[in-house]
PASE-312704 format. One record per residue (C-alpha): residue in one letter; x, y, z. Coordinates in steps of 0.02 Angstrom, whole numbers, padded with zeros to 5 digits, always signed. Layout:
<marvos>
aXYZ/...
</marvos>
This chain:
<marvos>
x-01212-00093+00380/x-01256-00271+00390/x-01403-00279+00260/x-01297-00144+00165/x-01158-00285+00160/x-01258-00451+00139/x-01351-00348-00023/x-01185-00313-00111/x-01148-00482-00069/x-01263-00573-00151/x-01269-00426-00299/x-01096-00500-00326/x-01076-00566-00506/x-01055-00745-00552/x-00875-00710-00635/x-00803-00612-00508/x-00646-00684-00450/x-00654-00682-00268/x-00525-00764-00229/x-00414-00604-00275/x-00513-00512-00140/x-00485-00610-00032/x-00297-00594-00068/x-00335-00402-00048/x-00416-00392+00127/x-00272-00533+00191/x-00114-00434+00123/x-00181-00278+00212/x-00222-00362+00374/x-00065-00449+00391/x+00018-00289+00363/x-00069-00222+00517/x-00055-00355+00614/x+00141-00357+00589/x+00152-00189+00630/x+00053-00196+00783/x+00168-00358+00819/x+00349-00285+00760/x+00315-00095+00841/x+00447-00145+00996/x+00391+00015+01084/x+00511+00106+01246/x+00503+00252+01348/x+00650+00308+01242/x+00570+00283+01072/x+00490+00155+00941/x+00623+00011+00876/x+00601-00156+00785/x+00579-00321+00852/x+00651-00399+00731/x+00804-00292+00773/x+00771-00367+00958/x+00774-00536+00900/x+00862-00544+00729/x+00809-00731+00727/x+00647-00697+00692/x+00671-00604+00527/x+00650-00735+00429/x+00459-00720+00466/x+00472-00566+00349/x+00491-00726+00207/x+00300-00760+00241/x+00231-00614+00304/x+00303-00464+00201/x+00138-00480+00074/x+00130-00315+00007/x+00193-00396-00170/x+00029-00465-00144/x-00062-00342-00134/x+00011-00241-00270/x-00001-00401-00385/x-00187-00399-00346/x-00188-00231-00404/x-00107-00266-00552/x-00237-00387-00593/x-00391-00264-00546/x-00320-00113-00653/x-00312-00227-00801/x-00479-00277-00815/x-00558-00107-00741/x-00442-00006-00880/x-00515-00133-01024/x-00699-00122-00980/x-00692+00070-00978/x-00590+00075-01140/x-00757-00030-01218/x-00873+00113-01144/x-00782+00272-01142/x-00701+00389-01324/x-00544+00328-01308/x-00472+00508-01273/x-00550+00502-01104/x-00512+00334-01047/x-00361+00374-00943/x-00446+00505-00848/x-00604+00393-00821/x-00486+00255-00755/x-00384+00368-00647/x-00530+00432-00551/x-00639+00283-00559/x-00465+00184-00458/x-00423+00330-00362/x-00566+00380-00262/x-00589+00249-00130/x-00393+00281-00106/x-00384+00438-00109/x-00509+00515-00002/x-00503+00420+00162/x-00296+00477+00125/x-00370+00651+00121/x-00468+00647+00262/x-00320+00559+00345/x-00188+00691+00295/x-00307+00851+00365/x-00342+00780+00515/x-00165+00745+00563/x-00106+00899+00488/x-00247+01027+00585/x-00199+00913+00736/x-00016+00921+00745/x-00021+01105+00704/x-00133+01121+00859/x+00003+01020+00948/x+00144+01126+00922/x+00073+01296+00919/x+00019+01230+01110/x+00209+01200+01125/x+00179+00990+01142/x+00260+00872+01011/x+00380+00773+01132/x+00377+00606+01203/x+00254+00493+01125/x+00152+00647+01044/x+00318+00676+00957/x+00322+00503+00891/x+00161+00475+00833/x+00201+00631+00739/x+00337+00575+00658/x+00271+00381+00630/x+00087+00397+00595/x+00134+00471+00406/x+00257+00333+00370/x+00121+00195+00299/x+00078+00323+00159/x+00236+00260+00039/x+00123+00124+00008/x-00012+00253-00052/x+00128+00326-00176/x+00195+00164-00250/x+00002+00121-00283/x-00023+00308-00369/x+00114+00270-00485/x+00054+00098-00539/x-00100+00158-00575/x-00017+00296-00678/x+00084+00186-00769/x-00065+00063-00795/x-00109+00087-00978/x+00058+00080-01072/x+00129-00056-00961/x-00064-00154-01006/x-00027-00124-01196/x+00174-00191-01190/x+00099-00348-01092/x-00010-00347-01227/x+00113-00341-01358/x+00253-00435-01270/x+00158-00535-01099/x+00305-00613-01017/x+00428-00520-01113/x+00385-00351-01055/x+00402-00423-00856/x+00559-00476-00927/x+00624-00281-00958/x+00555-00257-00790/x+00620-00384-00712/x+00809-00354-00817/x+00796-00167-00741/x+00808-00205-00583/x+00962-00330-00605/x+01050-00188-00707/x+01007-00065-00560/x+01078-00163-00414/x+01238-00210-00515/x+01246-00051-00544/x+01232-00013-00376/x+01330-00142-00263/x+01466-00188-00414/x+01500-00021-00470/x+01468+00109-00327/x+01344+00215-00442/x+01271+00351-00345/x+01067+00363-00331/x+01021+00230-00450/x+00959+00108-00326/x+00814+00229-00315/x+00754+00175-00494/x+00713+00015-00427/x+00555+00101-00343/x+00496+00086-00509/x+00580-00065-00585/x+00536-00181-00448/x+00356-00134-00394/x+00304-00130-00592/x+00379-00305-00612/x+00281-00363-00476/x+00124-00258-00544/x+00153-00346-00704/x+00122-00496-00643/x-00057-00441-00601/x-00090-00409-00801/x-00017-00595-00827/x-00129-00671-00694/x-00290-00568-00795/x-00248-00666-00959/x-00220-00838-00867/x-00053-00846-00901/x+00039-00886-00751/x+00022-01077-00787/x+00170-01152-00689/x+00133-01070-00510/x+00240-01177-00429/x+00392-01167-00548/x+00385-00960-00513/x+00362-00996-00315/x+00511-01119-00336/x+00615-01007-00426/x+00595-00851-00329/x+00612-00947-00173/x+00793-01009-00242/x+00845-00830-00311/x+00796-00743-00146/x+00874-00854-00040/x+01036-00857-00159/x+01060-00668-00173/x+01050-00650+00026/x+01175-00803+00061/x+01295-00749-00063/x+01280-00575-00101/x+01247-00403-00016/x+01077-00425+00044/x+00996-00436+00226/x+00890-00576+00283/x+00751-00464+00334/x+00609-00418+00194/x+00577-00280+00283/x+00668-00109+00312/x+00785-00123+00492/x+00820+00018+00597/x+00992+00109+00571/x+01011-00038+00442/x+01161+00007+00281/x+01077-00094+00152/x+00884-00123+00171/x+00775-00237+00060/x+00624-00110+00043/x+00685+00051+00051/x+00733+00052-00090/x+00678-00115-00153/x+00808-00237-00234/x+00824-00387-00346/x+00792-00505-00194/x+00618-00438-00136/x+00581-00444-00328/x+00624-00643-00304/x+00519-00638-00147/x+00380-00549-00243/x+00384-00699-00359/x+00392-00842-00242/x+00250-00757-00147/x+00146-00751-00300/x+00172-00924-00350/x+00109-00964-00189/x-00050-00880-00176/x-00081-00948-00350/x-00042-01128-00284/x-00175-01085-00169/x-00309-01015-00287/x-00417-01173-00289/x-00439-01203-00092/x-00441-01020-00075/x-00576-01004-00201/x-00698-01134-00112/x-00655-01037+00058/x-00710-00872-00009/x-00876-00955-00105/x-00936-00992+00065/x-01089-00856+00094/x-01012-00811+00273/x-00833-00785+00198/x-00870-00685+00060/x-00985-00559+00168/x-00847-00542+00279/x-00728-00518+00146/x-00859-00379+00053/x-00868-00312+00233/x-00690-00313+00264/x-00639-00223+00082/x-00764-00088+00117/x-00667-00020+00269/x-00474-00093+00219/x-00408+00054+00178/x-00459+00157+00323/x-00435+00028+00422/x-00233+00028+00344/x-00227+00201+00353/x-00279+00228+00549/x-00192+00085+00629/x-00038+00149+00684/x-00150+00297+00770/x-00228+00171+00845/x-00068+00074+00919/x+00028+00209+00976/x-00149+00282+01041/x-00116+00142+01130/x+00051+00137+01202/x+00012+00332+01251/x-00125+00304+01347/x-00024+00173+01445/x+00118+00274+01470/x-00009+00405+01544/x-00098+00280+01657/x+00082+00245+01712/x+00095+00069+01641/x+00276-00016+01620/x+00334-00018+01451/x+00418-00166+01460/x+00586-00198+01363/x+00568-00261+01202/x+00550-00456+01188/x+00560-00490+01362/x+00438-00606+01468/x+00328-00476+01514/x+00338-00401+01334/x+00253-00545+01261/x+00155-00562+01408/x+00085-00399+01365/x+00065-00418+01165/x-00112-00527+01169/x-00200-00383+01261/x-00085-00222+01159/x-00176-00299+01003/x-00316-00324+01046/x-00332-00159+01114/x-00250-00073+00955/x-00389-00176+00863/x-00529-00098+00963/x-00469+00083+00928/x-00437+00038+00755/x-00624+00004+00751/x-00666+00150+00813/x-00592+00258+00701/x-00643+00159+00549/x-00812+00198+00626/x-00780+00374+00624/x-00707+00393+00437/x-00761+00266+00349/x-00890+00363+00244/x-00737+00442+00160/x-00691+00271+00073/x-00892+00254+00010/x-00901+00316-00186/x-00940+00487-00192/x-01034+00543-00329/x-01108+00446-00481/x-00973+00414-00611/x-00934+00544-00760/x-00906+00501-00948/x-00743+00634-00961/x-00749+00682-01130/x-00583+00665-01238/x-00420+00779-01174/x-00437+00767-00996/x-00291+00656-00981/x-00167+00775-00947/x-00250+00874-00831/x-00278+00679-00751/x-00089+00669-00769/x-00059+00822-00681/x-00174+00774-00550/x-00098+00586-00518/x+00092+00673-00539/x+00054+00796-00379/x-00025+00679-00288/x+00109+00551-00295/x+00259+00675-00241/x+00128+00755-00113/x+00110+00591-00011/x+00271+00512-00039/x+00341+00670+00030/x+00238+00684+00182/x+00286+00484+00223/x+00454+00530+00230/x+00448+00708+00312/x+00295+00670+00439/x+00197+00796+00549/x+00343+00847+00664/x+00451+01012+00662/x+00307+01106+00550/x+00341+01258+00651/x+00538+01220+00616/x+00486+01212+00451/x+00563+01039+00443/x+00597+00963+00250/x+00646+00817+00177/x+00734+00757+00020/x+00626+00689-00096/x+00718+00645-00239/x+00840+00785-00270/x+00700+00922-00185/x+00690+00951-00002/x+00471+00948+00043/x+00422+01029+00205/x+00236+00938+00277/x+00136+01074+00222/x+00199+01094+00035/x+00185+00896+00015/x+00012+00938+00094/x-00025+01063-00035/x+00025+00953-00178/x-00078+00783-00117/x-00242+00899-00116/x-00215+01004-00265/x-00192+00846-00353/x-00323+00767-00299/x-00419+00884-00367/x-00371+00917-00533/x-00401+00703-00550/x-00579+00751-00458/x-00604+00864-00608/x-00557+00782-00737/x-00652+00647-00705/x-00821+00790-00666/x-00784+00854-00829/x-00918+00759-00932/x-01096+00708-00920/x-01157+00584-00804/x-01174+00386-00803/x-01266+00268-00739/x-01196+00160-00594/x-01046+00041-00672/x-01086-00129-00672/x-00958-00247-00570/x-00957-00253-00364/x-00822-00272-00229/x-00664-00206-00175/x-00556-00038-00159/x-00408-00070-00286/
</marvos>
């Protein structure tokens, strides 16, 4: 893996932006690392430090970087869907670009979602499922929202490119408006289910952003970090929102789920940030040693992001089994215990990425689709996007029970959201088969 590693390294094109890969592999491992950090595990169940210790929810102001990772994305679809529009007919773009951004994603997610599923059925037809076999069940699906929001903005990639084209700022603007017209909506006028817009309203904005970083037109980083910094911190002193960036056990109003107008600020002032810190970041990453560990590191993120929570309840399991204390949240010997919990959820993390990583390598050379395979791409992206946002919310537990869900206004049961993730997949797998075969793309680097 090494060689494999230092030769894509140094096959790495002189006007590749590394910096924004770098901003990929951090986002993801912060993520990890605050869920290994925030998972406030008991005999009686899985809480939320932060919960524990409300103080320390203002953290979630730093380290709740998933707008950055989606902005990155934002950044990588617009370039990758304008270099295949100069190569492909243009009837067979969209279906070259779907399958082209969706195959490092999903197939690890795949592999993830039938091993799970084969497991947990072998579980419960044994009759287990309770204590922390029941939890993992319930928990280890829960990461795969973040697998659904990035389906969609890739799906929504090439008319939201071509009103940034048309409008650039302006069209973040109707974004951006949306989701202040869905939380007035919302919190000033009581309307029923329209907070669930801002799924779309306020992930897109942020995605947007991503197209205006690929032109060079966020020019006043500082002014947007400023800004979003102020609104964020305005809407939750004055108005209805928590403190916490993050979603809060038995919480009424939660920041993420579904998003609002003040993790849209936070989106921004995190994005100003990073793009305060493009030049220093830059040099970092030019550094030989860096960027292999950063090529290293984006060949295995999204296993890696996809496994960890195995890993760390793996971990709490085995010491409830070895008859370990589980120590009360946020007590001495809690944070006594943290150092060696994460380092051991890191080790079985690695593992595991060990084990499955050769589901996030390319499979296949890449297909010119020829023109009208874009629906059947649509299809595809469509089931795929309802299949795994509907098993993060219904998880592997109660499949004997036939336990559902409400996903939108439909109630999905595991298996059917199963059904739909892999059906979809491949109808997007076929489209993108249906032509003849290219040589390898030019370009190197990362998953998104």
């Amino acid at each position: 893996m090494a060689s494999t590693v230092r030769a894509l390294a140094e096959r790495t094109p002189e006007n590749r932006d590394r910096y924004v890969d770098l901003l990929r592999v951090a986002s993801l491992a912060t993520v990890i690392a605050g869920h290994w950090l925030m998972a406030a595990v008991t005999e009686d169940g899985v809480g939320n430090l932060l919960a524990v210790v409300p103080g320390l929810q203002v953290l979630t102001w730093a380290l709740q970087v998933m707008p950055v990772f989606f902005f990155v994305g934002g950044f990588s679809h617009a370039l990758s869907y304008r270099s295949l529009g100069r190569r492909h007919p243009e009837g067979a773009v969209y279906s070259a670009f779907l399958r082209g951004r969706l195959q490092r994603l999903l197939r690890p997610t795949m592999a993830f979602v039938l091993v799970w599923g084969a497991l947990a059925l072998v579980v419960q037809l044994l009759g287990g499922g309770g204590g922390m076999t029941g939890v993992a069940l319930r928990l280890v699906t829960q990461p795969l929202w973040f697998i659904g929001i990035y389906l969609a903005m890739v799906a929504f990639t090439p008319p939201l490119l071509r009103l940034h084209e048309r409008w650039g700022w302006g069209a973040f603007g109707v974004l951006a408006g949306g989701a202040v017209l869905v939380d007035v909506l919302r919190f000033a006028f009581g309307v029923p289910f329209v907070e669930f817009l801002n799924f779309a309203f306020v992930w897109l904005a942020v995605h947007q952003l991503g197209f205006l970083r690929a032109d060079g037109r966020i020019r006043m980083p500082g002014l947007l970090a400023g800004a979003g910094l102020a609104g964020a911190a305005a809407l939750v002193a004055f108005g209805p929102y928590p403190l916490s960036m993050v979603g809060m056990p038995g919480e009424k109003i939660s920041n993420m789920a579904p998003p609002t107008l003040a993790l849209l600020c936070h989106g921004l002032w995190l994005v100003g940030a990073v793009e305060l810190l493009r030049g220093p970041g830059g040099r970092l990453v030019a550094r030989a040693g860096v960027w292999r560990a950063v090529v290293a590191a984006n060949g295995i993120a999204m296993t890696a992001f996809l496994w960890h929570l195995t890993a760390m309840l793996g971990v709490y399991g085995a010491m409830a089994t070895a008859g370990i204390t589980l120590p009360e949240p946020a007590s001495a010997a809690w944070w006594a215990q943290t150092p060696p919990r994460i380092a051991a959820a890191a080790a079985v993390t690695a593992l595991l990425v060990a084990v499955f990583r050769r589901f996030e390598r390319p499979g296949g050379r890449a297909a010119a689709p020829p023109p009208g395979t874009g629906p059947i791409a649509a299809v595809g992206i469509t089931l795929c996007l309802f299949g795994v946002l509907g098993l993060s919310m219904v998880g592997f537990g109660g499949l004997l029970e036939g336990r559902t869900a409400l996903l939108i206004a439909v109630h999905v049961s595991a298996p059917a959201a199963v059904v739909m993730a892999l059906g979809g997949w491949l109808l997007v797998e076929r489209a993108g088969r249906a032509g003849r075969p290219l040589a390898a793309l030019p370009g190197g680097g990362g998953p998104a």
